[in-house]
LOLO-605940 format. One record per residue (C-alpha): residue number from 1; residue in one letter; x, y, z. Coordinates in Angstrom, 3 decimals, padded with zeros to 6 digits. Layout:
REM LOLO-605940
<dokol NUM 'a' <X Y Z>>;
...
REM end
This chain:
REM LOLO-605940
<dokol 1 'x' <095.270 087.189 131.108>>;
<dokol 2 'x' <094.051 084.513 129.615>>;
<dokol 3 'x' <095.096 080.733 129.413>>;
<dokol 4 'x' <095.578 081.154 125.454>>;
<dokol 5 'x' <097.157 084.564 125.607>>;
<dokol 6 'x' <099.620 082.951 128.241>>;
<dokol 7 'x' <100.736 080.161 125.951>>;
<dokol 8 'x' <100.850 082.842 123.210>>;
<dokol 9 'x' <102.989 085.127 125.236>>;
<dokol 10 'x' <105.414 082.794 126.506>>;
<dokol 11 'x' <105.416 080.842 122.551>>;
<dokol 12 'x' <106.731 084.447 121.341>>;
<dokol 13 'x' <109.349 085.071 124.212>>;
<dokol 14 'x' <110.559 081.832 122.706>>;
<dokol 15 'x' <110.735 082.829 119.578>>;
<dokol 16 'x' <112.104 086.271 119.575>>;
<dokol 17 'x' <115.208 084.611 121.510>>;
<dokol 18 'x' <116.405 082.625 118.217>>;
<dokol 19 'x' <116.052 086.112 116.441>>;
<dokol 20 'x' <114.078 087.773 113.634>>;
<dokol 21 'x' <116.255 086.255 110.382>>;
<dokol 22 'x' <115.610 082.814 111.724>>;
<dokol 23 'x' <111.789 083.253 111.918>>;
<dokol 24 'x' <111.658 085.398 108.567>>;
<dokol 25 'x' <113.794 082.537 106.997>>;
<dokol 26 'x' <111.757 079.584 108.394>>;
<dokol 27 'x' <108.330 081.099 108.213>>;
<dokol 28 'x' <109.441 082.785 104.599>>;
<dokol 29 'x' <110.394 079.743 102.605>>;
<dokol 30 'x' <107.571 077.892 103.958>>;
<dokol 31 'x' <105.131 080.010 102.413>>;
<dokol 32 'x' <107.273 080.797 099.409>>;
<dokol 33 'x' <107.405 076.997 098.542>>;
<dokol 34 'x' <103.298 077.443 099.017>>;
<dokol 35 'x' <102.916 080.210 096.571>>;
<dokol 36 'x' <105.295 078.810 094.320>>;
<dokol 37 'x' <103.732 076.039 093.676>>;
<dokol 38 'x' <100.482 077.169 093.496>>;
<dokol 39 'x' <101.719 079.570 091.268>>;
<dokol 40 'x' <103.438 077.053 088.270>>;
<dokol 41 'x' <099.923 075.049 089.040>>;
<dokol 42 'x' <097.768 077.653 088.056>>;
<dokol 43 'x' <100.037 079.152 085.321>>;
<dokol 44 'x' <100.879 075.784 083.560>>;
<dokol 45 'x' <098.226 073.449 084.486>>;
<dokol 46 'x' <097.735 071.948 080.854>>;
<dokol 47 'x' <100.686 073.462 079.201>>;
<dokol 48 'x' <103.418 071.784 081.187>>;
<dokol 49 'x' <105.868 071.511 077.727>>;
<dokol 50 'x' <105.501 075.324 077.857>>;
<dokol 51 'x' <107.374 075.685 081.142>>;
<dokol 52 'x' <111.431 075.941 081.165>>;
<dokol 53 'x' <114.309 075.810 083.287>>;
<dokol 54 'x' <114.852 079.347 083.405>>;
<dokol 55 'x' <110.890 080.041 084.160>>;
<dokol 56 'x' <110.801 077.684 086.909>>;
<dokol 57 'x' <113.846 078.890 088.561>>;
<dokol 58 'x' <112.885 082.437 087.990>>;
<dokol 59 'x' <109.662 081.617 089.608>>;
<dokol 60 'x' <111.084 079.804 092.077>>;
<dokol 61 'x' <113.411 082.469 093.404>>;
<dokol 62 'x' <110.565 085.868 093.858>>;
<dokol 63 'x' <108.055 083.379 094.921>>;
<dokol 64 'x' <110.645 082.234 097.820>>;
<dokol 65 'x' <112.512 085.426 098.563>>;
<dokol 66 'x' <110.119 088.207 097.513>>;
<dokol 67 'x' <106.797 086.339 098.914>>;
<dokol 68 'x' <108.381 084.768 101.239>>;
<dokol 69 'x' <110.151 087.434 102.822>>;
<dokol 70 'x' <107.317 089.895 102.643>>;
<dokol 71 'x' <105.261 087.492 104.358>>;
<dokol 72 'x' <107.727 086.347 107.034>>;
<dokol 73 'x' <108.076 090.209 107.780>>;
<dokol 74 'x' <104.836 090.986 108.188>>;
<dokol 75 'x' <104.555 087.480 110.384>>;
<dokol 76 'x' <106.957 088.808 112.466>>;
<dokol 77 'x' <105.590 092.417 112.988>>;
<dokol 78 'x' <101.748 091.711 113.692>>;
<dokol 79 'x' <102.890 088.703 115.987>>;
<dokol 80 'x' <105.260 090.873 118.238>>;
<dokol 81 'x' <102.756 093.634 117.770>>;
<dokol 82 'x' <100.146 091.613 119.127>>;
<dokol 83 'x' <102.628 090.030 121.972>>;
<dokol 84 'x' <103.218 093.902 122.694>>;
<dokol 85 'x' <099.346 094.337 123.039>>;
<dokol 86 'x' <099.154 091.615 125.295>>;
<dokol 87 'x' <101.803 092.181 127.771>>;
<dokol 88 'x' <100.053 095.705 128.081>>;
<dokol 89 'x' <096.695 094.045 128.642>>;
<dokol 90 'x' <097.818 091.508 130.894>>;
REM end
C-alpha cells in the first residue's frame, strides 16, 4: 500500500469513530453555506432590493439541509467506499 493510501486509510478510521451524523453535519453545512451563497449571488447580483427575508431564509435552509446533506451523504459513501477498496487492495 501506498504512503498516501496509508494516511488515507488511517484519516478515515479516524473519522468513522466520531460517527456518520457528525461528518454529514460538518461536511454538509460547509458546502451548504458554499452553494448558498453562490446561489443568492447569482440569483440577485444587481437586484439586491428584490431579495426578502423570507427568500433568503428559504434559500438558506434547502441550500444547507437539502445540498448539504445530499452532499455530506454522498461524501461519506464514496469515501468509506473507497477506504473499503483500499483495505482490500492493501
Amino acid at each position: 500500500m501506498k504512503e498516501s493510501d496509508k494516511k488515507f486509510v488511517e484519516n478515515w478510521e479516524r473519522i468513522k469513530t466520531q460517527g456518520k451524523g457528525k461528518y454529514i453535519t460538518k461536511h454538509g453545512v460547509g458546502f451548504g453555506v458554499i452553494v448558498f451563497a453562490l446561489n443568492t449571488v447569482l440569483t440577485y447580483w444587481g437586484n439586491w432590493e428584490q431579495m426578502s427575508n423570507t427568500d433568503f431564509f428559504i434559500q438558506l435552509f434547502i441550500s444547507i439541509a437539502v445540498g448539504g446533506g445530499i452532499y455530506g451523504a454522498f461524501s461519506w459513501f464514496l469515501n468509506d467506499f473507497i477506504y473499503r477498496k483500499k483495505l482490500k487492495e492493501g
